[in-house]
PDB file of N, CA, C and O in Angstrom, chain B, residues numbered from 101:
ATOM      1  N   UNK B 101     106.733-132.896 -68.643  1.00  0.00           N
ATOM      2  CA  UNK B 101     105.578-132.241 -69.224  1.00  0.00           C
ATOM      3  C   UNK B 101     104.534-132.071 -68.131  1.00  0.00           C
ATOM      4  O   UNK B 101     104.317-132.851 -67.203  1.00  0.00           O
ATOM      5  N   UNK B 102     103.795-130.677 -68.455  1.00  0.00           N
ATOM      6  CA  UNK B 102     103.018-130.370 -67.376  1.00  0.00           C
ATOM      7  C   UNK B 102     101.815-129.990 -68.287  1.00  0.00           C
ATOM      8  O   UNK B 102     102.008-129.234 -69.239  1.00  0.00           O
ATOM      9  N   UNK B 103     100.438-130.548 -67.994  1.00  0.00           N
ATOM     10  CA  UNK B 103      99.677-129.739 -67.888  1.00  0.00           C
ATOM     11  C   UNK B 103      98.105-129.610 -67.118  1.00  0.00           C
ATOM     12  O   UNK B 103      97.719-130.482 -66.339  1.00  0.00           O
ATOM     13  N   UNK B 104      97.381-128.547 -67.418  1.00  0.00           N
ATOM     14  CA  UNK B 104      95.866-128.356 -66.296  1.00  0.00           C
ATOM     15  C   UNK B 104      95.024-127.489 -67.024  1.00  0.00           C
ATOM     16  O   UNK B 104      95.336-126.610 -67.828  1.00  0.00           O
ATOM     17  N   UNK B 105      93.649-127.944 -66.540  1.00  0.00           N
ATOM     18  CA  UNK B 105      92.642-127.448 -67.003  1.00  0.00           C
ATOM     19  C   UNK B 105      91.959-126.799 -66.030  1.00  0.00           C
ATOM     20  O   UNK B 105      91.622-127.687 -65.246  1.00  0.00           O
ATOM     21  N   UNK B 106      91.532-125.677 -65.602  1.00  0.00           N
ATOM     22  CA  UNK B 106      90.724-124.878 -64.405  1.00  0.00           C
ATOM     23  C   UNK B 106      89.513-124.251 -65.084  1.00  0.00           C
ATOM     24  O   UNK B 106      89.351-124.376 -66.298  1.00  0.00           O
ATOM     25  N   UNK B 107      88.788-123.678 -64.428  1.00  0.00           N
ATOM     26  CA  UNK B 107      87.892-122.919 -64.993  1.00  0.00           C
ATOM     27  C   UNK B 107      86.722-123.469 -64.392  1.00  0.00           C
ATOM     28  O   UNK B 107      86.478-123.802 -63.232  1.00  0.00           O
ATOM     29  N   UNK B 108      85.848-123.496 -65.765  1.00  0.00           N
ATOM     30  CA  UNK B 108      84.138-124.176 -65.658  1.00  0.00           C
ATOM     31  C   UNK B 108      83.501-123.285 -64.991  1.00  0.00           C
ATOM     32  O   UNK B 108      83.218-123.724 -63.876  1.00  0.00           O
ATOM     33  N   UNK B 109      83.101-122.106 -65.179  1.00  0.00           N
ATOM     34  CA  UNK B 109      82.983-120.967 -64.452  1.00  0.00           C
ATOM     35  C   UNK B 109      83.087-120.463 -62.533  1.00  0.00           C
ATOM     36  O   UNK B 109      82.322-120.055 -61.659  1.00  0.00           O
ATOM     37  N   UNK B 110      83.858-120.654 -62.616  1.00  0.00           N
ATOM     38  CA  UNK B 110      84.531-120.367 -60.871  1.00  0.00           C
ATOM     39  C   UNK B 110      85.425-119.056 -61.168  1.00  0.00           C
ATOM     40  O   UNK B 110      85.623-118.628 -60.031  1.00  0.00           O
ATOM     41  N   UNK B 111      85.804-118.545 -61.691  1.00  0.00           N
ATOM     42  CA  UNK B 111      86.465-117.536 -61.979  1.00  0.00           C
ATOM     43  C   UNK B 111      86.778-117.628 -63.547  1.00  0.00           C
ATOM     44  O   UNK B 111      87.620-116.733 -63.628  1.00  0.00           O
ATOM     45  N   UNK B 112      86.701-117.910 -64.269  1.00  0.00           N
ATOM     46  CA  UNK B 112      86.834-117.936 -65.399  1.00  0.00           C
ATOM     47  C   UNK B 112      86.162-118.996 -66.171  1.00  0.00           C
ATOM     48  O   UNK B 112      86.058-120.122 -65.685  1.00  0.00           O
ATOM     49  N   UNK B 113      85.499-118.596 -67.846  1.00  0.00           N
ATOM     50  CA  UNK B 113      85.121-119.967 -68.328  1.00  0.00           C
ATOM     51  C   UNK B 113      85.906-120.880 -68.602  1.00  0.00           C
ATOM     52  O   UNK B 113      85.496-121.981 -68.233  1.00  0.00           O
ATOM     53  N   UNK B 114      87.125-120.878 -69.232  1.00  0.00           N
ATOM     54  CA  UNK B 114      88.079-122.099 -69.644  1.00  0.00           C
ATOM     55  C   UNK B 114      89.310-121.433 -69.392  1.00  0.00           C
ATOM     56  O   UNK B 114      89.474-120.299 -69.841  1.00  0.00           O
ATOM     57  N   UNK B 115      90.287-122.057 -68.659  1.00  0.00           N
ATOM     58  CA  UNK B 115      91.899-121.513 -68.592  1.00  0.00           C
ATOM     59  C   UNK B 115      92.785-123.281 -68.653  1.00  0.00           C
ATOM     60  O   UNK B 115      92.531-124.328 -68.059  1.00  0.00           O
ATOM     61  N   UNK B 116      93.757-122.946 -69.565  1.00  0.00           N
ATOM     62  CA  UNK B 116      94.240-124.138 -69.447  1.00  0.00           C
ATOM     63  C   UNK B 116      95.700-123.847 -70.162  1.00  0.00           C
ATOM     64  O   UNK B 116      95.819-123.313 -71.265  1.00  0.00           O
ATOM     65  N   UNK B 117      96.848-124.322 -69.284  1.00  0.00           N
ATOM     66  CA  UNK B 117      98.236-124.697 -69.552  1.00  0.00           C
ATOM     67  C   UNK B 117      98.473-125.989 -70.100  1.00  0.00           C
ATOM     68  O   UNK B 117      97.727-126.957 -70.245  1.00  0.00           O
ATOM     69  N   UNK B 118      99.891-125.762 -70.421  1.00  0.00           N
ATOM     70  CA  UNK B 118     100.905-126.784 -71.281  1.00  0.00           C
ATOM     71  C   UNK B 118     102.565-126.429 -70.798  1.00  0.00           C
ATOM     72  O   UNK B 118     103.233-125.460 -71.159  1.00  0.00           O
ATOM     73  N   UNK B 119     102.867-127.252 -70.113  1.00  0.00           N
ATOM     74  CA  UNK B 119     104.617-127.095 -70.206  1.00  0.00           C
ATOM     75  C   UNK B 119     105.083-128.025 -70.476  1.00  0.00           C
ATOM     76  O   UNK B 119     104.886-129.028 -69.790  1.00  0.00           O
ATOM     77  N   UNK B 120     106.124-128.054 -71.922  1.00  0.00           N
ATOM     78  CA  UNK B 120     107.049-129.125 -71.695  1.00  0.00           C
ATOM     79  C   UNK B 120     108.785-128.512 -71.732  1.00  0.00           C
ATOM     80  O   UNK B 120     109.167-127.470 -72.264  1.00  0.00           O
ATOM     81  N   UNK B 121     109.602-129.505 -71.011  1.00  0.00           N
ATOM     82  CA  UNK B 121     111.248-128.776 -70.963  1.00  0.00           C
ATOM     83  C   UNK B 121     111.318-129.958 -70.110  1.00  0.00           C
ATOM     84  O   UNK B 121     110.498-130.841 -69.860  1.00  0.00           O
ATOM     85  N   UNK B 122     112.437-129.753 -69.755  1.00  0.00           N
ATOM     86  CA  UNK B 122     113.748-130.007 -68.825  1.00  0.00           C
ATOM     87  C   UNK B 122     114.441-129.647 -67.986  1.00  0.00           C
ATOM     88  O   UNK B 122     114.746-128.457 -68.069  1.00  0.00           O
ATOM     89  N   UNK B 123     115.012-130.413 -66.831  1.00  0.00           N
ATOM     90  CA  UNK B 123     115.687-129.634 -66.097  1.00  0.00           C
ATOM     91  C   UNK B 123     116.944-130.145 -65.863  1.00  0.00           C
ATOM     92  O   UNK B 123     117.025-131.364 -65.715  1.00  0.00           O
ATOM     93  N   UNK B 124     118.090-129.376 -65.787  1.00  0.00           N
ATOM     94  CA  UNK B 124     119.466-129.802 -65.739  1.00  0.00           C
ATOM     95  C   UNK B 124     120.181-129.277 -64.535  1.00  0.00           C
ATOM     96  O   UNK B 124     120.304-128.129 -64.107  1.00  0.00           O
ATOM     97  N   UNK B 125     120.766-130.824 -63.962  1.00  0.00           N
ATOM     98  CA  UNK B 125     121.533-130.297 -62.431  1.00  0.00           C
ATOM     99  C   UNK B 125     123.096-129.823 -62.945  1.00  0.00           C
ATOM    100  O   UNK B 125     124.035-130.400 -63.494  1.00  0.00           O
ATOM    101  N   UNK B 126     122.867-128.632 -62.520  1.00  0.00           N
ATOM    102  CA  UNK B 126     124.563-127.840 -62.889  1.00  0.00           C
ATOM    103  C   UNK B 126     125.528-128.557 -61.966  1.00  0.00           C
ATOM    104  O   UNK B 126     126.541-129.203 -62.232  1.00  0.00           O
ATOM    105  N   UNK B 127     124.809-128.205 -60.537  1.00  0.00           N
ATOM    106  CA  UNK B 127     125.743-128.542 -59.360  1.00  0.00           C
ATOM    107  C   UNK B 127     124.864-129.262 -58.684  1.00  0.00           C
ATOM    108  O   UNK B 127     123.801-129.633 -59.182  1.00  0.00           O
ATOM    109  N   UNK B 128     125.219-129.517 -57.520  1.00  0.00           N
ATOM    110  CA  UNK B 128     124.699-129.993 -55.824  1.00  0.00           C
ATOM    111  C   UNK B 128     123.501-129.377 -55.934  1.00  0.00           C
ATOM    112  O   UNK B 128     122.465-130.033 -56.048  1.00  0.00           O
ATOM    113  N   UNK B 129     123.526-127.609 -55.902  1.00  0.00           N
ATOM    114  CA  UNK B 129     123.050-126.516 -55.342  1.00  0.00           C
ATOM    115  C   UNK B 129     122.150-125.887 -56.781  1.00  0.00           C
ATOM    116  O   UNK B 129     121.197-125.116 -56.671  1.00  0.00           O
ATOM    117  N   UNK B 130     122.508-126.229 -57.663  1.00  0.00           N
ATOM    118  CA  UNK B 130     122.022-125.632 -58.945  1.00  0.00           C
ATOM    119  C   UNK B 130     121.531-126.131 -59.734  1.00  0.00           C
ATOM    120  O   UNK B 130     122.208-126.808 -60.507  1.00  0.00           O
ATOM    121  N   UNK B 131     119.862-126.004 -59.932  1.00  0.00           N
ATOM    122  CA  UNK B 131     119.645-126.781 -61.148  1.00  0.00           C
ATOM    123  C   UNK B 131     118.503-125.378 -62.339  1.00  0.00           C
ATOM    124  O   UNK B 131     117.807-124.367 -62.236  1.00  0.00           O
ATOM    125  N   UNK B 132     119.065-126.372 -63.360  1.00  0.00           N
ATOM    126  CA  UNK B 132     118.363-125.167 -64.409  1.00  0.00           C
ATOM    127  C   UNK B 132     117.387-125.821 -65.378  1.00  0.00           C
ATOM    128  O   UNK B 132     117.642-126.916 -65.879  1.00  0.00           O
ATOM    129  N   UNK B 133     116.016-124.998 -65.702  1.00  0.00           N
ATOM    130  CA  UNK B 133     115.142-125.262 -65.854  1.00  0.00           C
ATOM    131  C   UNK B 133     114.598-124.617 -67.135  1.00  0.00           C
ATOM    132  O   UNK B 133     113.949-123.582 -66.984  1.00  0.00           O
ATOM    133  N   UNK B 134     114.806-125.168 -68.582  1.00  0.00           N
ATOM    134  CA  UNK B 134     114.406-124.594 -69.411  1.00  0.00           C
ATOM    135  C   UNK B 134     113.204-125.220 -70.038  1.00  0.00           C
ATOM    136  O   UNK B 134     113.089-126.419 -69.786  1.00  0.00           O
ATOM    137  N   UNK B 135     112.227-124.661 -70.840  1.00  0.00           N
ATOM    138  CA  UNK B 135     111.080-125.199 -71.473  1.00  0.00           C
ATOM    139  C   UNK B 135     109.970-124.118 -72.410  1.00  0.00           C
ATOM    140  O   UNK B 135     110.152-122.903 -72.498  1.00  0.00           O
ATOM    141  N   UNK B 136     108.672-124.960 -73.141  1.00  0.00           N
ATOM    142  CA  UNK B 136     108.245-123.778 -73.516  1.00  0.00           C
ATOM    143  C   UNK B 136     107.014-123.849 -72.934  1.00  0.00           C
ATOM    144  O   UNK B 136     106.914-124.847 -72.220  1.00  0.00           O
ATOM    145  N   UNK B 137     105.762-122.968 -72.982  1.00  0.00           N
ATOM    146  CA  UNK B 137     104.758-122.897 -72.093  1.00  0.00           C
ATOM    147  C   UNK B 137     103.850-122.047 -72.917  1.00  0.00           C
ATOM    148  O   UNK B 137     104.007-120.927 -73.405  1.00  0.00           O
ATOM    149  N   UNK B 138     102.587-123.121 -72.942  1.00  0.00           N
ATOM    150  CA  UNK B 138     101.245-122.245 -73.635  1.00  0.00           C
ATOM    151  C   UNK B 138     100.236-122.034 -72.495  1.00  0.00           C
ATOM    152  O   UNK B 138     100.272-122.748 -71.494  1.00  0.00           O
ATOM    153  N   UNK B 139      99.295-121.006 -72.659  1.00  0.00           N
ATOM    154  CA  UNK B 139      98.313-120.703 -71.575  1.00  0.00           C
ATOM    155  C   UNK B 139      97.138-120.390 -72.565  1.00  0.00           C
ATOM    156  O   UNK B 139      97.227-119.708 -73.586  1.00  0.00           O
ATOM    157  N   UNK B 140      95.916-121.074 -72.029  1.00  0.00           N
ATOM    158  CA  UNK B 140      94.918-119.859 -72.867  1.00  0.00           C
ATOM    159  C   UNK B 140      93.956-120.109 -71.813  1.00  0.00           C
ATOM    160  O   UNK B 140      93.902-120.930 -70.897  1.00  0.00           O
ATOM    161  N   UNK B 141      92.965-118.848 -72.340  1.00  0.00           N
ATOM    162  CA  UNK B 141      92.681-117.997 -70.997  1.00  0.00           C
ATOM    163  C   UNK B 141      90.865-117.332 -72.070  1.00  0.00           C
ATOM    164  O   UNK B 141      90.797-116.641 -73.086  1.00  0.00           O
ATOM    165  N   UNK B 142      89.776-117.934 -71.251  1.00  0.00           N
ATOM    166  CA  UNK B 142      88.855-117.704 -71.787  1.00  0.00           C
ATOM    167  C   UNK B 142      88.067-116.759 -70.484  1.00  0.00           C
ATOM    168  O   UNK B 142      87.889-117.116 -69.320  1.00  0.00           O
ATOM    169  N   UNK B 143      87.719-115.571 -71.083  1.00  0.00           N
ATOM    170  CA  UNK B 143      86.729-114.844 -69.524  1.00  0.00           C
ATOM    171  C   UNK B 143      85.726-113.985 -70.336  1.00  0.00           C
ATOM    172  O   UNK B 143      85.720-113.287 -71.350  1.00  0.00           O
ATOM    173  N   UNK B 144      84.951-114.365 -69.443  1.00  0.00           N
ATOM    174  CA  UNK B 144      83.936-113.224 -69.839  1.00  0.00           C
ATOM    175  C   UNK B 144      82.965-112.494 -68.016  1.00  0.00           C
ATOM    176  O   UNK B 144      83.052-112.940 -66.871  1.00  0.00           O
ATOM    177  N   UNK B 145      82.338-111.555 -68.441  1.00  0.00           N
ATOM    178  CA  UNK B 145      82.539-111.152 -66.788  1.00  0.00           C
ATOM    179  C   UNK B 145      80.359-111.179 -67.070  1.00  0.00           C
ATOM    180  O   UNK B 145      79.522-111.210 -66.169  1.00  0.00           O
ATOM    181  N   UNK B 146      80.168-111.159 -68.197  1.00  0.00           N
ATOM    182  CA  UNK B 146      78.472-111.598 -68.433  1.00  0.00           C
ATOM    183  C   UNK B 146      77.913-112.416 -70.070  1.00  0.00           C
ATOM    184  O   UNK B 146      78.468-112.419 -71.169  1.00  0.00           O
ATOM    185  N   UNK B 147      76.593-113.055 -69.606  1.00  0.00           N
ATOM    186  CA  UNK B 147      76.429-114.107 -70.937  1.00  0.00           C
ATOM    187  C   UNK B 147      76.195-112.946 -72.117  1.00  0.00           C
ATOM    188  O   UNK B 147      76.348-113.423 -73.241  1.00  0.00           O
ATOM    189  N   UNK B 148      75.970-112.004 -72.108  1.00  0.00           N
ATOM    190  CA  UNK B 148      75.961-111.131 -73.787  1.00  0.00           C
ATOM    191  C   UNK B 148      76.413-109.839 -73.473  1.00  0.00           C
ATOM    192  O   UNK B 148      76.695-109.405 -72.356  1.00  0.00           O
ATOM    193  N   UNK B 149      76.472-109.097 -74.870  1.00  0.00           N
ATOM    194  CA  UNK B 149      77.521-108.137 -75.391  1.00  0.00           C
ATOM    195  C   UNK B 149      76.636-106.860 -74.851  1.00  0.00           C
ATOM    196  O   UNK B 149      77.141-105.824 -74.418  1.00  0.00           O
ATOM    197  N   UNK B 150      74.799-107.195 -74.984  1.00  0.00           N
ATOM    198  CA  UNK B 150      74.465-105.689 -74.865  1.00  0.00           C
ATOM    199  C   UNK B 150      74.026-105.307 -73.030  1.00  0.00           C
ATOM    200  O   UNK B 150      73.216-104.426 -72.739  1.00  0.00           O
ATOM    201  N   UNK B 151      74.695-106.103 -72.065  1.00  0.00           N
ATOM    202  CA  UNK B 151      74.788-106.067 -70.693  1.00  0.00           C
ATOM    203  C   UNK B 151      76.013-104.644 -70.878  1.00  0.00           C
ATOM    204  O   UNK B 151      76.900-104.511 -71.721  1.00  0.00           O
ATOM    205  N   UNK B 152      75.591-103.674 -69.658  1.00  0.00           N
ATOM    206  CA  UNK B 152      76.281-102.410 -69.582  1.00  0.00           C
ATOM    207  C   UNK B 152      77.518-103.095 -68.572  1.00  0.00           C
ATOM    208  O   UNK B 152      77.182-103.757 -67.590  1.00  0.00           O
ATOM    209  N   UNK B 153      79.420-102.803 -69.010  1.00  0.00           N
ATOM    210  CA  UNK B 153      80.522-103.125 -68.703  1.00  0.00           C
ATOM    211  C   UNK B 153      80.849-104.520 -68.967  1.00  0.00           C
ATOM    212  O   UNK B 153      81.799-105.110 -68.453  1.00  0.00           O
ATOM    213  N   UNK B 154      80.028-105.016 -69.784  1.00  0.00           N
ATOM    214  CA  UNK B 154      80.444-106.620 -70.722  1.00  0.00           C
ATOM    215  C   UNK B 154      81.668-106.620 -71.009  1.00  0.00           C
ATOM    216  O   UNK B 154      82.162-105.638 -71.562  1.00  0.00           O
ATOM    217  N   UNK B 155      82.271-107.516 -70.751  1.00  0.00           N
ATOM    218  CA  UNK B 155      84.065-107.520 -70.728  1.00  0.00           C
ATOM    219  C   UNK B 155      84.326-109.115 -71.435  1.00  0.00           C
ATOM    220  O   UNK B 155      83.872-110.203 -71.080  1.00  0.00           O
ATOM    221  N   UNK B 156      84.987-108.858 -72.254  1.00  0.00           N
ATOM    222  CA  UNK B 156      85.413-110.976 -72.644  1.00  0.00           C
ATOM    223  C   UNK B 156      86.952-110.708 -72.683  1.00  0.00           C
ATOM    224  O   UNK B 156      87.298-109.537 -72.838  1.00  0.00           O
ATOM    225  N   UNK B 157      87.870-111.632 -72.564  1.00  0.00           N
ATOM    226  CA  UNK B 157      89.141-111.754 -72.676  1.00  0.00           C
ATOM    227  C   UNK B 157      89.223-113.123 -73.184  1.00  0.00           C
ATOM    228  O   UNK B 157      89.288-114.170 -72.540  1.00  0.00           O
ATOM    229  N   UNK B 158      89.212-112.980 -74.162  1.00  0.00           N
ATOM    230  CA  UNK B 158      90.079-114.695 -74.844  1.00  0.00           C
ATOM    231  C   UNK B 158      91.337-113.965 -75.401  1.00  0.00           C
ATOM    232  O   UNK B 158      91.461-112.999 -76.153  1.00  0.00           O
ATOM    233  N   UNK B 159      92.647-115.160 -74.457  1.00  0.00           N
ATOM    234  CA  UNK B 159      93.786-114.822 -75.413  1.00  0.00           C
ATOM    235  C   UNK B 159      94.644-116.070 -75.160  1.00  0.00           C
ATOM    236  O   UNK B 159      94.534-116.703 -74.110  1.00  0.00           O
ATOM    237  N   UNK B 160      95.498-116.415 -76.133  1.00  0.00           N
ATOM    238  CA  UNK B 160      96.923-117.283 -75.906  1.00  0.00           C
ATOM    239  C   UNK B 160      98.469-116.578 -75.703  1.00  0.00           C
ATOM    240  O   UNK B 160      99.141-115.732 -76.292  1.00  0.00           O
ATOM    241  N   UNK B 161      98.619-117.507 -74.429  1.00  0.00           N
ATOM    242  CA  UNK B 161     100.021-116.909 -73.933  1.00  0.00           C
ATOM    243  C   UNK B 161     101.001-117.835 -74.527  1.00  0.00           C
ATOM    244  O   UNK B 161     100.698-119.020 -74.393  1.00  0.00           O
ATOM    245  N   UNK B 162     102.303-117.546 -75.264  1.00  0.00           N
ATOM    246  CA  UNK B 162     103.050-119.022 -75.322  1.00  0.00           C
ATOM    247  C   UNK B 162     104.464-118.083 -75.488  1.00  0.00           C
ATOM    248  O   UNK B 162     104.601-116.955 -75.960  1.00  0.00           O
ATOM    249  N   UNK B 163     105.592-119.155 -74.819  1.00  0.00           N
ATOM    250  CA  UNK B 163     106.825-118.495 -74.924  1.00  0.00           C
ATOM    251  C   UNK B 163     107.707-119.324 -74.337  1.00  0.00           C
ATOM    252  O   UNK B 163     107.299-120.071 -73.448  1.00  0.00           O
ATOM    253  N   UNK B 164     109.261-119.342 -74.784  1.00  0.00           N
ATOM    254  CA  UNK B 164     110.182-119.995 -73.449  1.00  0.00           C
ATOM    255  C   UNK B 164     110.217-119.872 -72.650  1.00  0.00           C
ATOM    256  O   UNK B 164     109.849-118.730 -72.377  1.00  0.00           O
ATOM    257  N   UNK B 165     110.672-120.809 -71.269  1.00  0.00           N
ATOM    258  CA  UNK B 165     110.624-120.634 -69.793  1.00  0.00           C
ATOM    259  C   UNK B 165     111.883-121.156 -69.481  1.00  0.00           C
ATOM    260  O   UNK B 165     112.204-122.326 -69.688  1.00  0.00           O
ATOM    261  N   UNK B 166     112.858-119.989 -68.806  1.00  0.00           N
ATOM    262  CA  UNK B 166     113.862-120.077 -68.394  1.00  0.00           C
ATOM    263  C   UNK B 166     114.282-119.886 -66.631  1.00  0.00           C
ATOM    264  O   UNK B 166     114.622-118.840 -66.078  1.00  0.00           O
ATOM    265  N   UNK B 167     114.170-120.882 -66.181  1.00  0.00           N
ATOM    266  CA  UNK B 167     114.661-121.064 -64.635  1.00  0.00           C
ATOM    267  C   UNK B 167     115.591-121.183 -63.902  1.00  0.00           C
ATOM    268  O   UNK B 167     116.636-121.262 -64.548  1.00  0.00           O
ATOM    269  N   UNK B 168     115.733-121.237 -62.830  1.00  0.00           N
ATOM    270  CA  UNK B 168     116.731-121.653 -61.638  1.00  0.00           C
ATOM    271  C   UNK B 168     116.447-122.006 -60.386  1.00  0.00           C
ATOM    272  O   UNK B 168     115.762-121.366 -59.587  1.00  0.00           O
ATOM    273  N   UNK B 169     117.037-123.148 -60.200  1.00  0.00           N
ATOM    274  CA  UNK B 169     116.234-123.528 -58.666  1.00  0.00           C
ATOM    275  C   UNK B 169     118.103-123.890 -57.588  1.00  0.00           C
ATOM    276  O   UNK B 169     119.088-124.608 -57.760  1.00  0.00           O
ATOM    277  N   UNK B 170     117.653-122.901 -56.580  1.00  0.00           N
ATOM    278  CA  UNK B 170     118.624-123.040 -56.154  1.00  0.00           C
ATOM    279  C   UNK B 170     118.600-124.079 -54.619  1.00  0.00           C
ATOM    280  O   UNK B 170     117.581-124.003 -53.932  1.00  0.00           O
ATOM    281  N   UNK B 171     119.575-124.874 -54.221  1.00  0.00           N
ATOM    282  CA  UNK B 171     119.068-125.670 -52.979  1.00  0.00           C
ATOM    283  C   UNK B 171     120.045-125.329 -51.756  1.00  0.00           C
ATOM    284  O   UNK B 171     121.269-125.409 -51.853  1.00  0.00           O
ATOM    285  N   UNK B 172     119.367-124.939 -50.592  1.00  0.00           N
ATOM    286  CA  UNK B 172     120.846-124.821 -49.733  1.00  0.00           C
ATOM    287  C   UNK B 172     120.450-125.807 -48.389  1.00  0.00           C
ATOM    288  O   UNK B 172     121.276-125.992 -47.495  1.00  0.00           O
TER     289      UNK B 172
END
């Protein structure tokens, strides 16, 4: 399990992940990496709505995560 909190206004007000999964060694050379993964993602580009090109983006990302890590 993975996760992080960034933000606090440096580029964004709040951004913060979640991964949890597993990873399975096929071979020597092969390992596979499945899991699921949330993101959310808070921006705004000024403090109010009636500033001219006021932009906000709040959204949640979430979905399976399917990998491969190969070693040579």
């Amino acid at each position: 399990m993975h996760a992080d909190i960034v933000g606090f206004g440096a580029v964004s007000d709040f951004t913060s992940a979640v991964f949890a999964g597993f990873e399975w060694k096929a071979t020597d050379t092969l390992d596979i990496n499945i899991g699921y993964k949330a993101m959310w993602v808070d921006y705004e580009n000024s403090s109010t709505i009636f500033q001219s090109g006021y932009f906000k983006y709040d959204t949640v990302t979430k979905g399976p995560v399917l990998g491969a890590s190969f070693k040579f």
